[in-house]
C-alpha positions in Angstrom: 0.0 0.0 0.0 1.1 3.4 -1.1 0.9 5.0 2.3 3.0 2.4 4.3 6.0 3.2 1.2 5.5 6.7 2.9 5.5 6.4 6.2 6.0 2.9 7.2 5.1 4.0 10.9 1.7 3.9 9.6 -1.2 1.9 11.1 -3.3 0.9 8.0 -6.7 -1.3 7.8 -8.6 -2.3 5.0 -11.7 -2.9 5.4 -13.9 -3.6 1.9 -17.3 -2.6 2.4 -19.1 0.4 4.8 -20.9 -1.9 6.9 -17.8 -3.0 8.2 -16.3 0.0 8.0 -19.1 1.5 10.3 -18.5 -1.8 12.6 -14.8 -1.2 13.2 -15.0 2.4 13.8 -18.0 2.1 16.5 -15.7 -0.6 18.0 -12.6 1.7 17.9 -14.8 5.0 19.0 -16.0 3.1 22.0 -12.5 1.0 22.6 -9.8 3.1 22.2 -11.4 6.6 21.1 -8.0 8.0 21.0 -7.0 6.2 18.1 -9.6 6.9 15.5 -8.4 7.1 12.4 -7.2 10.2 10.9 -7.9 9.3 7.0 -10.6 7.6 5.4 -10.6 6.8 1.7 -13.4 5.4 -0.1 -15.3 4.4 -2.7 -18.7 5.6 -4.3 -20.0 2.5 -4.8 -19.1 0.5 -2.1 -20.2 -2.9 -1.3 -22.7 -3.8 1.0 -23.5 0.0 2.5 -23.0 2.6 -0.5 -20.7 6.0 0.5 -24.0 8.0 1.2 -25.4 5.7 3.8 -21.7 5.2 5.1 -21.5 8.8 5.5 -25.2 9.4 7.2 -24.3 6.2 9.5 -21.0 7.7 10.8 -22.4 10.9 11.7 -25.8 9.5 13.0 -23.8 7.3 15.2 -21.7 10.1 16.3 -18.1 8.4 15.7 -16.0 10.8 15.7 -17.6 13.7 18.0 -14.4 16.1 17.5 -14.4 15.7 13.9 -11.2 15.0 13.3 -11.3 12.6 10.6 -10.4 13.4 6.7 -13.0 11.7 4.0 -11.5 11.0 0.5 -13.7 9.6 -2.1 
C-alpha cells in the first residue's frame, strides 16, 4: 500500500465494504477513542452499504464527535 511506502510507521486497515467499516469504527470510538483514524478513503459504490449511507451512518452514530477525521472519495 502506497501509504506504508511513505510512512512505514503507519497503522493501516482495509476494510472492503461500509458496513464494516461502520463496525470497526464504532468498536474503535468506543474502545480506544483516541485512536480513531485520521484518513478515510473510499469508494462511491461500495459494497454492502453505499458512501451515502456510510457517511449518514457515521455521523448518526456520532463516531467521531471532535471531527477529526479526513473523507477521500
Amino acid at each position: 500500500m502506497m501509504i506504508k511506502l511513505v510512512n512505514e510507521n503507519s497503522d493501516v486497515d482495509t476494510i472492503f465494504n461500509g458496513k464494516n467499516a461502520i463496525e470497526k469504527l464504532l468498536f474503535l470510538s468506543k474502545t480506544d477513542p483516541g485512536h480513531l483514524t485520521d484518513y478515510i478513503f473510499s469508494d462511491i459504490n461500495m459494497p454492502v452499504m453505499i458512501e451515502c449511507g456510510f457517511l449518514t451512518e457515521y455521523d448518526d452514530f456520532k463516531i467521531d464527535h471532535l471531527k477529526t477525521t479526513h473523507f477521500y472519495v
